[in-house]
N, C-alpha and C positions, 0 to 999 in steps of 0.2 A: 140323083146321085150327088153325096158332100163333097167338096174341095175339100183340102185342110185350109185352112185360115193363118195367114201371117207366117207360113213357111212352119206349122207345128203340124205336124202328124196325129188326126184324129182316130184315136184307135178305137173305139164307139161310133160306129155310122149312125145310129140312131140317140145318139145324147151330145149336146153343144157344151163344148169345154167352158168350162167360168174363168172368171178371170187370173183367179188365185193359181188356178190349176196351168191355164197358159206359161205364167209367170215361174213355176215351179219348173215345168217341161225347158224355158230357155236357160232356166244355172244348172238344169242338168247337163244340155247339149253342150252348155262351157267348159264344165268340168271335164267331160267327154274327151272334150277341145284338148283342155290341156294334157291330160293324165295319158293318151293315145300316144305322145312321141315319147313319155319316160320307159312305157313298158315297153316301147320298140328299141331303145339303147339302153338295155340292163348295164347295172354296175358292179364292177366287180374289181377288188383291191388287189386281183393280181394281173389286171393289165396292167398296173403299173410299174410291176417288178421288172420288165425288161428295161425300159426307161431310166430308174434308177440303176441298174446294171452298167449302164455303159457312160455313168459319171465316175472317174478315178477318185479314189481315198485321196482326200487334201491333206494327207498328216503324213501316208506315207512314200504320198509323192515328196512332200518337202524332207523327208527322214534321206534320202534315197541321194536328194541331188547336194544334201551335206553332208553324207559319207563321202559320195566320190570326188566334190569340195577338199573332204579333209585327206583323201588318199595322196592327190593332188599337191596339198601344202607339204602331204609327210615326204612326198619325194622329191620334191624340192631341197628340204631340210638334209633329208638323206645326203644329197646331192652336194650340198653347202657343207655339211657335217665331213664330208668323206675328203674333197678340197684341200677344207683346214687340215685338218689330222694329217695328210699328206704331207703338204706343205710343211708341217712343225716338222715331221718326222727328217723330212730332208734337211732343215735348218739345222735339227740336233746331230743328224749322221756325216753329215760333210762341212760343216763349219760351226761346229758348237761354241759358243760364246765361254769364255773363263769368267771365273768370280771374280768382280771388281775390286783392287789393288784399296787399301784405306789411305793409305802415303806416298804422298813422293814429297824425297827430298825431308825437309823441316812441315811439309806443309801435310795436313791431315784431310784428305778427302771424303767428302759425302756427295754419295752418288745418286740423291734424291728420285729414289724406283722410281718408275710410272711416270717423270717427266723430260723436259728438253733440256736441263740444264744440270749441273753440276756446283760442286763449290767448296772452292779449299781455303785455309784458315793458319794463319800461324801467327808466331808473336817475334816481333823483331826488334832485338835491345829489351827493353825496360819499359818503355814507355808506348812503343808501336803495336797496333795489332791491324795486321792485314789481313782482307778476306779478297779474295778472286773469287767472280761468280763467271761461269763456262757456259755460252751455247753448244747444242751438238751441229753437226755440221749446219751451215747457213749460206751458202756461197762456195760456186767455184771460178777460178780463172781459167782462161786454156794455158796449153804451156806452149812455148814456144818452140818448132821445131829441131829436133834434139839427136834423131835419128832413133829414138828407142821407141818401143812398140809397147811398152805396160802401160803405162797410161799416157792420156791426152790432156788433162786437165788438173788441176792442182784444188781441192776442200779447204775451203773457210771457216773459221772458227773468228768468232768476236768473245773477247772478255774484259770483261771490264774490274780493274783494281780501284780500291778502299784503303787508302791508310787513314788512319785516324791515332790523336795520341790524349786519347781518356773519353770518357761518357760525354763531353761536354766540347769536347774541341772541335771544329772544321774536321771535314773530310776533305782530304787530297784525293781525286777521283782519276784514274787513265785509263782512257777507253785505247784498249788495242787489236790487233788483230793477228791471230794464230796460223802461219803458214805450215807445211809439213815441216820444215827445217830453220824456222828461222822465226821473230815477230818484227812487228811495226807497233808505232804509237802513231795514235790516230788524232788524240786531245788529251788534254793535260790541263785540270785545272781546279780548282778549290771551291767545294759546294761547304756550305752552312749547316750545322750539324741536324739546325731544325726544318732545312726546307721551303722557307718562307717563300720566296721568289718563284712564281710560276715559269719563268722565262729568265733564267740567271743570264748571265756575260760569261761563255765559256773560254774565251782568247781565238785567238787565231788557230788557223790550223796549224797540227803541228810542223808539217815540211815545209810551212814559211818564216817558222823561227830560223833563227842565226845556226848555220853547224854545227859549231862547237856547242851551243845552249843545246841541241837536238842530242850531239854525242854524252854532253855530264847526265842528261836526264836515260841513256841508257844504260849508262852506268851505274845511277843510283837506283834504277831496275835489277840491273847485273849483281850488286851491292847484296840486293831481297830476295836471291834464287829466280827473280821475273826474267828468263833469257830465252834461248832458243833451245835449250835443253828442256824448258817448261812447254814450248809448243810442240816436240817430239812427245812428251809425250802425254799429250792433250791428245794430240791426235789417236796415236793405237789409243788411248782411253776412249772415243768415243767411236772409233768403228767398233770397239766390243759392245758398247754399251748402245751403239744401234743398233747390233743383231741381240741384245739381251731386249730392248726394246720393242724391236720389231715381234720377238717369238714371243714376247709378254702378251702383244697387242691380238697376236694370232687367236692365244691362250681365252683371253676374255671374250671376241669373239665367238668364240667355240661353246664356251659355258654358257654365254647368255642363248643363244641358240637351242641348247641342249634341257635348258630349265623348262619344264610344264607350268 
């Protein structure tokens, strides 16, 4: 009885394999080899549909989380929107601003919308022309006590007068200060029409002049309409022209907010 030889299965007991023939039998048994585990895990393109199933859409997950991103900012805005609008509504209904006055007195006012200052202008004699430029409030003091209960403190106003007499002359310049009832001069002194001097010599201050030199230079304010009848009413000028201010500011707010 034949063995097989070399681990090949002689399927002829009576005829010896040749060599070609051995050699043939072992790339078959490879082949065998391999081809055996593809047929045992067939393929098929819908195992993988579950798989794919339970990855989320990347487009509308991002759609998703910037709607409710933008829901988010609308109600915010809503939010800021409704605020403002309030707020004006009560500025207009309980303390409306009047339309700013063009004159007092000789002097012609511009009440330069949309900023902190003012500026009035007149011509005195023939040869003068004054301009006063106005802060709006800047400063307050306390008051001292008085027994009244309206207010506790007293608003600041700073302005500062310009005379000058022609295109070419020195400026006489007085920085003062605007109480409710009353002003002060604070410097008094003579700048060059062109400016030159980064750091002029403005004089002493003024409450350490002589009296009488403090009282002629009130005077020749008094002289130019510059008294306390101009810081009366400097002031109501610019509590209106803070609430026209302030509702202005509201105003801009609101629109820039309200633009796509």
């Amino acid at each position: 009885m034949l063995k097989p030889q070399s681990g090949i299965l002689n399927l002829n007991p009576n005829e010896n394999p040749s060599p070609k023939k051995q050699q043939r039998s072992r790339q078959a048994a490879s082949m065998a080899w391999l081809i055996r585990p593809l047929r045992t895990t067939p393929f098929s393109p819908s195992l993988r549909t579950p798989l794919l199933r339970q990855h989320p859409n990347s487009t509308s997950f991002s759609n998703s989380r910037n709607y409710i991103s933008d829901m988010r900012k609308s109600a915010f805005q809503d939010n800021i929107l409704r605020l403002l609008r309030k707020e004006i509504q009560y500025e207009h209904d309980h303390c409306p601003p009047k339309q700013p006055t063009t004159r007092f007195n000789s002097f012609t006012v511009d009440d330069r919308s949309g900023e902190q200052w003012i500026r009035l202008k007149r011509k005195f004699g023939e040869k003068e022309d004054i301009t006063i430029d106005v802060t709006m409030f800047d400063g307050s003091v306390p008051v001292p006590d008085s027994g009244q209960v309206q207010s506790d403190e007293q608003l600041h106003i700073t302005f500062i007068v310009n005379i000058s007499k022609g295109d070419d002359s020195d400026v006489l310049e007085i920085v003062c200060s605007a109480w409710p009832n009353t002003i002060d001069i604070q410097k008094f002194y003579v700048r060059g029409c062109n400016r030159t001097a980064n750091h002029p010599y403005t004089g002493p201050e003024f409450k350490e002049l002589d009296e009488q030199l403090q009282d002629s230079l009130y005077e020749f304010l008094e002289e130019r309409s510059i008294n306390d009848g101009l810081a009366i009413f400097l002031h109501e000028y610019m509590k209106n022209k803070d609430k026209t201010e302030f509702i202005r500011w509201l105003q801009t707010v609101k629109s820039h907010i309200e633009k796509k």
